[in-house]
N, C-alpha and C positions, 0 to 999 in steps of 0.2 A: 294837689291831686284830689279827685273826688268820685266815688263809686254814685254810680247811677244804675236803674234799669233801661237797658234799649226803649227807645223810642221810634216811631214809624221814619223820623227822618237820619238816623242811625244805624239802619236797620243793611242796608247794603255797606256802609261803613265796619258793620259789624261782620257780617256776611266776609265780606274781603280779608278783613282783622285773622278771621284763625283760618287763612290760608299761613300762615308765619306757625301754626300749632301743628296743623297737616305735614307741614314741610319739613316741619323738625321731628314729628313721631318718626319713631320705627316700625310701621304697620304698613303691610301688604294690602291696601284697600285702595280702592279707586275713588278719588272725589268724584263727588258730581256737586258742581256749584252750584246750580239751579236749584236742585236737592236744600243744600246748604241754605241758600239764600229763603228759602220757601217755608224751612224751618224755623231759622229766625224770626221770620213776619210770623208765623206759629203762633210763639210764645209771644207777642203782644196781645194773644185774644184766649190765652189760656190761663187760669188762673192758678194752676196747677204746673207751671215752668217759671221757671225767674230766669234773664240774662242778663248778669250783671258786664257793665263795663268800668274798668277803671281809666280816669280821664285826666292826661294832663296838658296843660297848654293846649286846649280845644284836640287833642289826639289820642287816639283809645292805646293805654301800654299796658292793658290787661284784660280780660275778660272770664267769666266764669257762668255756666251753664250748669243749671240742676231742678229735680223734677219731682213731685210730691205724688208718693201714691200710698195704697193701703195695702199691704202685702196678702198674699192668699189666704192669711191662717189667721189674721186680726182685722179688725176698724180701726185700728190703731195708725194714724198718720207716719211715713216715715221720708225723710230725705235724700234722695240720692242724687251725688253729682256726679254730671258727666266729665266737665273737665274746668279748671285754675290754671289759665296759663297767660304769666307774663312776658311780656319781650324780654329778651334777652340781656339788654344795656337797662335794665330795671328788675332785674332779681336782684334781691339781698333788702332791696328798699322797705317802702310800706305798701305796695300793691295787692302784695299775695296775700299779707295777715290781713288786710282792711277788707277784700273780698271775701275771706273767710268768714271775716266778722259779720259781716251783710247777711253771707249764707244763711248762717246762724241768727239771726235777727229773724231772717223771714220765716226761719221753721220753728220758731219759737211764739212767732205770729198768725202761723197756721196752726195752732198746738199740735206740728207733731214732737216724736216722742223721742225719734234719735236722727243722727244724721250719719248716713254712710260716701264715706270718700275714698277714693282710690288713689294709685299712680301707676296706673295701666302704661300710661306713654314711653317708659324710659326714657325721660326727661331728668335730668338733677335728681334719679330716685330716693338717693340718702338723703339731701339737703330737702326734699319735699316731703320723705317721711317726720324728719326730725321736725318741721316747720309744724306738719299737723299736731306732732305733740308736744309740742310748745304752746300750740292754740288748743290745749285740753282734750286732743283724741287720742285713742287707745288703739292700736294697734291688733286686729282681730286677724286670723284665716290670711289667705294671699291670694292673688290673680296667675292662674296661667296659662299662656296661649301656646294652640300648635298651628303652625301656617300649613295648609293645605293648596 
């Protein structure tokens, strides 16, 4: 297996990929794949997004999306990810820490300062908290939504 960054020929491959993330969230939202797809191609010309893919046997069983900015009250770089998500028939593997690991690589490489991650999705939330702090995060505040 190998984590890469999306590339231009990847880019709809990727696109299509976290329909399987969509489908599995619990979230009241509408895709819009066009959206989806447009965003992707995005982050090939930003240098302030990374999308990582994890790749095995030339087919993407991971992907992870995060975005580097400077928050309102500092110059201070910080990392936030949008989302870490593996297929299904490959959790438990090395997919989810080896992405982390990339994440963490690149905001280490843009000196910023911290990295903030979530599990908005209700996806495997205990097994994806305990994962982050296995990979050295702390556990801060919580997310919560109200569907309207």
């Amino acid at each position: 297996m190998e984590i890469q960054e999306v590339t231009p020929d990847r880019a709809e491959e990727a696109a299509n990929y976290l329909d399987n993330y969509y489908n599995e969230v619990r979230m009241p939202l509408t895709v819009d794949r066009e959206k989806t797809y447009n965003q992707v191609v995005g982050t090939l010309f930003n240098d302030r997004e990374q999308l990582l893919i994890a790749i095995e046997n030339d087919k993407i069983i991971g992907i992870a999306w995060s975005y580097a900015l400077e928050p309102f009250f500092s110059n201070d770089i910080t990392v936030e990810n949008l989302l870490v998500y593996v297929s299904k028939d490959k959790r438990g593997g090395m997919a989810g820490p080896r992405l982390l690991r990339h994440i963490k690589k690149w905001a280490k490489d843009i000196d910023a300062k911290m990295i903030k991650i979530g599990t908005i999705s209700e996806i495997n939330t205990l097994r994806t908290k305990n994962l982050f702090k296995k990979m050295g995060y702390r556990e801060v505040g919580s997310h919560f939504i109200s569907e309207l």
